[in-house]
MIMI-53994 format. One line per 2 residues: their letters; for each residue x, y, z of N, C-alpha, C, O, CB. Coordinates in nm, 3 decimals. Glycine has a CB too. Layout:
BEGIN
a = X/Y/Z/X/Y/Z/X/Y/Z/X/Y/Z/X/Y/Z | ...
This chain:
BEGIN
xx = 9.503/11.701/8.487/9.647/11.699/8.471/9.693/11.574/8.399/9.758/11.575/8.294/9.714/11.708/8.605 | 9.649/11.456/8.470/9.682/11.376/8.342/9.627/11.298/8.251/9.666/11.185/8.222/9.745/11.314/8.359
xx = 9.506/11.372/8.191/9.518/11.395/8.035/9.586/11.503/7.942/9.537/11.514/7.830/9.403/11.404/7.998 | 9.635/11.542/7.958/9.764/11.629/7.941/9.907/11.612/8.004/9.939/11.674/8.105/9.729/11.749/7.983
xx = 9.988/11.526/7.942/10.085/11.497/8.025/10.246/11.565/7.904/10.358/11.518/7.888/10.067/11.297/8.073 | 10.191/11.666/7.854/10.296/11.719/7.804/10.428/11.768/7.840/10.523/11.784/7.763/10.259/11.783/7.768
xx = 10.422/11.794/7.990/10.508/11.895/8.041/10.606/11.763/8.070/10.719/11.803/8.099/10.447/12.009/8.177 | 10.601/11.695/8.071/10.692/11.541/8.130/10.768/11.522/7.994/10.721/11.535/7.881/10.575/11.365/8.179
xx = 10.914/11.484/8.034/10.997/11.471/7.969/11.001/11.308/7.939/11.063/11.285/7.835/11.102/11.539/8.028 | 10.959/11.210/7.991/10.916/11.093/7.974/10.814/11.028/8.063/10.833/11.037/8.184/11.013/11.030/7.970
xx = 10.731/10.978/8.029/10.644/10.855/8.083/10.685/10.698/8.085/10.719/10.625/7.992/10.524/10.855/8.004 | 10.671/10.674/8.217/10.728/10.509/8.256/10.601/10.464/8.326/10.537/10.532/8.407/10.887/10.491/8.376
xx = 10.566/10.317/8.277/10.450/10.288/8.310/10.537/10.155/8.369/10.626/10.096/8.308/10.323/10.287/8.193 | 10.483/10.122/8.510/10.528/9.974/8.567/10.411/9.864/8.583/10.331/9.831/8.670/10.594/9.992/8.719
xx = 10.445/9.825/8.449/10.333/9.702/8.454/10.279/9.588/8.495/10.376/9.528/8.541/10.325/9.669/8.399 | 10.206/9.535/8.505/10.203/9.406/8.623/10.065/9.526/8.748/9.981/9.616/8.737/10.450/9.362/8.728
xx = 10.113/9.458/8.824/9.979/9.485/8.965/10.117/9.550/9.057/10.233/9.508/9.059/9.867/9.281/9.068 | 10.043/9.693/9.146/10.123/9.742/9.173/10.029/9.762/9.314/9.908/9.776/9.298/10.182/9.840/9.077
xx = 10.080/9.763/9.441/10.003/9.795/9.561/10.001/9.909/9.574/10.087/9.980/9.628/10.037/9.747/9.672 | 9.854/9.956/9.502/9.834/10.120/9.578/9.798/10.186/9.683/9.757/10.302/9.691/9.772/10.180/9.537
xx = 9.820/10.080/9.791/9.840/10.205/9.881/9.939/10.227/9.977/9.937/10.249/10.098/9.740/10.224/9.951 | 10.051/10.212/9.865/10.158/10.288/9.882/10.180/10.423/9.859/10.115/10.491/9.779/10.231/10.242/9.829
xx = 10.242/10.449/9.906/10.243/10.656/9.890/10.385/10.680/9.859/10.467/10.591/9.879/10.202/10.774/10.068 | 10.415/10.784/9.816/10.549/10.847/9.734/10.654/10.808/9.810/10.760/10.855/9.772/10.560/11.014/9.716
xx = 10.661/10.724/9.923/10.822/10.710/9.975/10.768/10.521/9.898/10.857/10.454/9.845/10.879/10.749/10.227 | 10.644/10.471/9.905/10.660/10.348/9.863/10.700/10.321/9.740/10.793/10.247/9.712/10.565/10.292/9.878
xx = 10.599/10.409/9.628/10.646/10.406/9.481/10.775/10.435/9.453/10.846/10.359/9.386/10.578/10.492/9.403 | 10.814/10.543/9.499/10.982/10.565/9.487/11.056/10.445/9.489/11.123/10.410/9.392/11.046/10.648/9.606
xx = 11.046/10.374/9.603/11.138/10.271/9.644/11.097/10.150/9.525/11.185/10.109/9.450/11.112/10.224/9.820 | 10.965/10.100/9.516/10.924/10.024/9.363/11.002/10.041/9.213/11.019/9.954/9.128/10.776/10.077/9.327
xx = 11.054/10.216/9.208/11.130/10.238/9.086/11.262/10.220/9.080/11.335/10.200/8.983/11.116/10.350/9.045 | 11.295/10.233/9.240/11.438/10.244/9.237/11.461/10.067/9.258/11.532/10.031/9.164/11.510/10.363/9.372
xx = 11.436/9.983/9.321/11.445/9.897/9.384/11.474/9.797/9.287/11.583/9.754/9.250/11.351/9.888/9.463 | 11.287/9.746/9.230/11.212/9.675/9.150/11.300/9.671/9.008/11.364/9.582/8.953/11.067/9.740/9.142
xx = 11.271/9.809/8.976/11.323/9.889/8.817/11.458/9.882/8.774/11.511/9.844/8.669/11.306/10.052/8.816 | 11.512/9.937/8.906/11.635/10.036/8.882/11.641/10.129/8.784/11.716/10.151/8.689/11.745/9.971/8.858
xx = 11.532/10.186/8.835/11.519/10.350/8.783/11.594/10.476/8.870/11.641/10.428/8.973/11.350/10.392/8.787 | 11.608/10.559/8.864/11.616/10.731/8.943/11.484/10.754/8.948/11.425/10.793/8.847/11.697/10.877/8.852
xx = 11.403/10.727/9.097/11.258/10.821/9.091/11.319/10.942/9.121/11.218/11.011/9.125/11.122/10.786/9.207 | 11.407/11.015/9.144/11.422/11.211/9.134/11.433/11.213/9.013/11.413/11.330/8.981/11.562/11.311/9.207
xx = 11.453/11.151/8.923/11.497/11.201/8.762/11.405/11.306/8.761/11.295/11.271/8.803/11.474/11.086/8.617 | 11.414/11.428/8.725/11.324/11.539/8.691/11.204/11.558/8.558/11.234/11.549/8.438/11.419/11.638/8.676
xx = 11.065/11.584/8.610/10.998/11.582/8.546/10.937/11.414/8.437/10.884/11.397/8.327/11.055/11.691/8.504 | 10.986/11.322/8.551/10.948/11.210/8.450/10.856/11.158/8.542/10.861/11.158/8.665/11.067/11.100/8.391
xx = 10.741/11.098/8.435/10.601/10.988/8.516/10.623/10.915/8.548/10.703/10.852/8.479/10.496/10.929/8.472 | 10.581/10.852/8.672/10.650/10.682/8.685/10.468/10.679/8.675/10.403/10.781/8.697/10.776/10.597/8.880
xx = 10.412/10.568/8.644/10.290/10.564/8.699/10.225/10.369/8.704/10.252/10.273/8.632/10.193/10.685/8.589 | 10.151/10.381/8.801/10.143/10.269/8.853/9.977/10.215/8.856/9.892/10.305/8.856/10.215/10.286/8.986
xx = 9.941/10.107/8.858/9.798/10.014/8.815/9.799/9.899/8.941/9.881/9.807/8.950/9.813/9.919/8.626 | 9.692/9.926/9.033/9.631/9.821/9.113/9.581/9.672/9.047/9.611/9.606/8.948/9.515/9.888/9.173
xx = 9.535/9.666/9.104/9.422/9.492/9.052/9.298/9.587/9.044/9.206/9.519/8.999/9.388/9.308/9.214 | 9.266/9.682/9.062/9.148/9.765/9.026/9.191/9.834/8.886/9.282/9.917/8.886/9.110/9.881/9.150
xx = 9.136/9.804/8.786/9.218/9.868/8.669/9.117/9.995/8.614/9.119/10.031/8.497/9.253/9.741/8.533 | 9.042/10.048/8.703/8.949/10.195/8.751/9.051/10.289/8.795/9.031/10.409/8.776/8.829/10.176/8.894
xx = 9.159/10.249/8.852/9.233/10.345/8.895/9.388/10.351/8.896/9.444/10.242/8.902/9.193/10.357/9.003 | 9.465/10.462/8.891/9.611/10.475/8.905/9.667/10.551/8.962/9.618/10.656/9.005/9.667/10.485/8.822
xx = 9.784/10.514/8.975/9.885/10.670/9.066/10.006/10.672/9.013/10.067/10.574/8.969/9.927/10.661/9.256 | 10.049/10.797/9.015/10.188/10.826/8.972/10.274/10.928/9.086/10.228/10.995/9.179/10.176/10.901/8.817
xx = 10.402/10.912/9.042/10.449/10.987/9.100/10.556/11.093/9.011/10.584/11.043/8.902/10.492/10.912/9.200 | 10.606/11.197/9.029/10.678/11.293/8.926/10.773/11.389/9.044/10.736/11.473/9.126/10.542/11.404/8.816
xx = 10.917/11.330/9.011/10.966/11.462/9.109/11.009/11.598/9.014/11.077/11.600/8.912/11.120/11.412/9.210 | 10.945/11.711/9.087/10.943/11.822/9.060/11.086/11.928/9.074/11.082/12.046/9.041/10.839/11.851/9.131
xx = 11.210/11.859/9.129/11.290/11.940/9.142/11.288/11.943/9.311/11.370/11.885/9.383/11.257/12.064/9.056 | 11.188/12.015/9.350/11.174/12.034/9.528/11.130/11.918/9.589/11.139/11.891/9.709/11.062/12.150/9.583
xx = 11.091/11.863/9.520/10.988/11.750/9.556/10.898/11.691/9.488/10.882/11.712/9.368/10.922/11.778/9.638 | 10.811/11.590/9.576/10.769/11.472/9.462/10.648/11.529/9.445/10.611/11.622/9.516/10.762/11.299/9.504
xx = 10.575/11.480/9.350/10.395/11.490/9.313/10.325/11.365/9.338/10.374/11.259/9.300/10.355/11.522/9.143 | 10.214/11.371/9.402/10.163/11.201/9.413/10.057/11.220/9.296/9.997/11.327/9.289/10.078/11.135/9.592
xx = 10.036/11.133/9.218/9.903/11.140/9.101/9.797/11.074/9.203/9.830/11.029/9.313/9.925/11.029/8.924 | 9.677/11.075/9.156/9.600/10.950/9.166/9.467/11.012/9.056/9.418/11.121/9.029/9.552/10.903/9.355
xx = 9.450/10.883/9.021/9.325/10.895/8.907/9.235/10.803/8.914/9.280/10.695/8.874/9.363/10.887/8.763 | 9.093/10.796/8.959/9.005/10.715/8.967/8.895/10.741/8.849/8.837/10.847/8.826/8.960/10.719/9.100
xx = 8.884/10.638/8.793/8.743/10.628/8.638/8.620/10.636/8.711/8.580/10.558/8.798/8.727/10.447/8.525 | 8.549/10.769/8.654/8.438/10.730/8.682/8.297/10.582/8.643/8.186/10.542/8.678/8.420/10.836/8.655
xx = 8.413/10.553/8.545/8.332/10.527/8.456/8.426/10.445/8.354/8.469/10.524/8.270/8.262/10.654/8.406 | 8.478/10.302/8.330/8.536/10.258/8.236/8.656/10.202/8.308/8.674/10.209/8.429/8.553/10.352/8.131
xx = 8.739/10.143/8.218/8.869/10.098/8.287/8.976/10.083/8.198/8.970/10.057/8.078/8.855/9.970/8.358 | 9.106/10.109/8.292/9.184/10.165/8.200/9.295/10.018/8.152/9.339/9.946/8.241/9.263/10.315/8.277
xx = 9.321/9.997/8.036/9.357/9.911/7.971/9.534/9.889/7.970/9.608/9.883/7.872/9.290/9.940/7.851 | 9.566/9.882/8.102/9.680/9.835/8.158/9.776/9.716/8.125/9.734/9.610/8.173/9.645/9.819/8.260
xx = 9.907/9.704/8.050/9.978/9.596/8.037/10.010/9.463/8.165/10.069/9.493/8.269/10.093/9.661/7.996 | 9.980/9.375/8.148/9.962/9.285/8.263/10.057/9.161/8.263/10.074/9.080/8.354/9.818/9.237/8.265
xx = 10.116/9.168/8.137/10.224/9.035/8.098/10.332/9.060/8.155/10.394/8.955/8.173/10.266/9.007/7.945 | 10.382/9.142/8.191/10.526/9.199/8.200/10.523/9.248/8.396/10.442/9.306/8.469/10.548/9.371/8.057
xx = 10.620/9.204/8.411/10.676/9.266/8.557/10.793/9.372/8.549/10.881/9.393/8.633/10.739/9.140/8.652 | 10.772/9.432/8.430/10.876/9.561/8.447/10.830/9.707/8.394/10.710/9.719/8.368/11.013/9.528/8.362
xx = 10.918/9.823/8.376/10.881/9.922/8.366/10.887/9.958/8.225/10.994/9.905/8.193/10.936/9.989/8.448 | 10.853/10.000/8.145/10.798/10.034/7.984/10.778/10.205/8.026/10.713/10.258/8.117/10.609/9.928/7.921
xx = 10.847/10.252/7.937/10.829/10.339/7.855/10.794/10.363/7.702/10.834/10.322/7.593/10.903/10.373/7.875 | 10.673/10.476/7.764/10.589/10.484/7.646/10.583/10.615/7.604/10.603/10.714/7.674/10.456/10.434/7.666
xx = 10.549/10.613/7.466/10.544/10.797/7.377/10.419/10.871/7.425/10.331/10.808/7.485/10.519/10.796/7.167 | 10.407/10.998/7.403/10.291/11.065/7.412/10.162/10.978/7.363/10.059/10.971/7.429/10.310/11.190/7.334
xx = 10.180/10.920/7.253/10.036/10.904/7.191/10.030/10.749/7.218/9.934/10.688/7.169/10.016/10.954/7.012 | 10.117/10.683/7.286/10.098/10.559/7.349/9.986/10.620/7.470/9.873/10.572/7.476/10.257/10.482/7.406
xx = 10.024/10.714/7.553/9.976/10.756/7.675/9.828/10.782/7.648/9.745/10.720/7.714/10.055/10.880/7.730 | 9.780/10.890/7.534/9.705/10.979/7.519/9.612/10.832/7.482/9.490/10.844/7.492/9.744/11.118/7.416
xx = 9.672/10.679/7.436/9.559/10.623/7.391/9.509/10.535/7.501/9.405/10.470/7.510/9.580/10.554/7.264 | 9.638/10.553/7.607/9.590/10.470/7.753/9.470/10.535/7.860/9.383/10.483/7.932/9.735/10.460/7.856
xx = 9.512/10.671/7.832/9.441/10.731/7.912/9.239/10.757/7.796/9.140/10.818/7.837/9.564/10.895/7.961 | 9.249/10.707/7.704/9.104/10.716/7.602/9.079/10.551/7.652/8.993/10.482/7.598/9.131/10.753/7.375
xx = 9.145/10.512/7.735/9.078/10.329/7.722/9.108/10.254/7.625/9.031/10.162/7.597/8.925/10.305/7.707 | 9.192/10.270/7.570/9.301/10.192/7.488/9.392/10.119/7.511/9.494/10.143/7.576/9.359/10.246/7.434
xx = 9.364/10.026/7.459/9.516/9.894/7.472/9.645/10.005/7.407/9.633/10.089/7.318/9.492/9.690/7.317 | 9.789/9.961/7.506/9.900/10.047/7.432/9.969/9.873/7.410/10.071/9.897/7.345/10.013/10.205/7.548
xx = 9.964/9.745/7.427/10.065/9.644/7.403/9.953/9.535/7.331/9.845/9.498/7.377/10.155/9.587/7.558 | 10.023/9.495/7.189/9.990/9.415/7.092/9.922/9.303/7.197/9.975/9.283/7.306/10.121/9.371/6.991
xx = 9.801/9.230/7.156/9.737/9.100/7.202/9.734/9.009/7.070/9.626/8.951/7.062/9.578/9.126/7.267 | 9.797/8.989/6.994/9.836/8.969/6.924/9.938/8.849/6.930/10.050/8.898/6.948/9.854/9.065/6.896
xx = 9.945/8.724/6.924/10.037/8.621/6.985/10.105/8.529/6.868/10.043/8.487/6.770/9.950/8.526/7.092 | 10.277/8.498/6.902/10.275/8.449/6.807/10.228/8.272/6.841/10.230/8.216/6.950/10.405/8.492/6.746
xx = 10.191/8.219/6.717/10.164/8.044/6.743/10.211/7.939/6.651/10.188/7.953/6.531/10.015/8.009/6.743 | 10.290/7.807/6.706/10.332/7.778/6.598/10.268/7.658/6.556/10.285/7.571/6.641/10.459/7.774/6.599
xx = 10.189/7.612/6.443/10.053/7.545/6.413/10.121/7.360/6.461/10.220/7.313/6.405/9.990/7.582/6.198 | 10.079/7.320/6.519/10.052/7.160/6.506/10.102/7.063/6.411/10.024/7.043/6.318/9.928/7.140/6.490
xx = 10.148/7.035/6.410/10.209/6.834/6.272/10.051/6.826/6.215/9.953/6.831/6.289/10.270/6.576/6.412 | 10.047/6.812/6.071/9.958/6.775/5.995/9.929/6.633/6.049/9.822/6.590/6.091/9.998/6.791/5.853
x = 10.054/6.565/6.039/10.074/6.471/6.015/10.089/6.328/6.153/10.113/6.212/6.120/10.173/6.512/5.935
């Protein structure tokens, strides 16, 4: 399910270290609280990154109710934004390159050089 995250009308990734083991009344309260997001907004990802960066969880309310994600790597780790203490929204092919083990945020810094002189 989510490598395919088409059916979602947006993806929100909350970056930074997130305590997973919290469960859908905790994450909720993280979006609404933290964010100041709507976790009922319909059909949107919130999704969230431990200090284990092997694994994630999301949550998606469905209209009736919520969905809990969870995704553990067998194998690899997933390349999570870590600078930021807030929530980012990202496009499909931001997602599609998070979920291949891809960096989605520039490492790339600016610097401003030293006095010659």
């Amino acid at each position: 399910m989510l490598n395919d995250a088409k059916g979602f009308s947006r993806i929100i990734i909350a970056c930074g270290r997130t305590d997973l083991r919290r469960g859908i009344d905790g994450l909720a309260a993280v979006v609404a609280e933290q964010f100041r997001l709507d976790p009922a907004e319909k059909n949107v990802l919130f999704l969230f990154c431990g200090t284990k960066t092997d694994r994630i969880k999301g949550i998606v309310f469905e209209g009736d109710g919520y969905l809990l994600l969870y995704k553990r790597l067998s194998a690899g780790r997933f390349r999570w934004p870590r600078t930021q203490e807030e929530a980012m929204a990202i496009t499909q092919e931001q997602f599609d390159l998070l979920m291949q083990g891809m960096t989605i945020v520039s490492t790339i810094r600016q610097v401003t050089p030293k006095r010659l002189c």
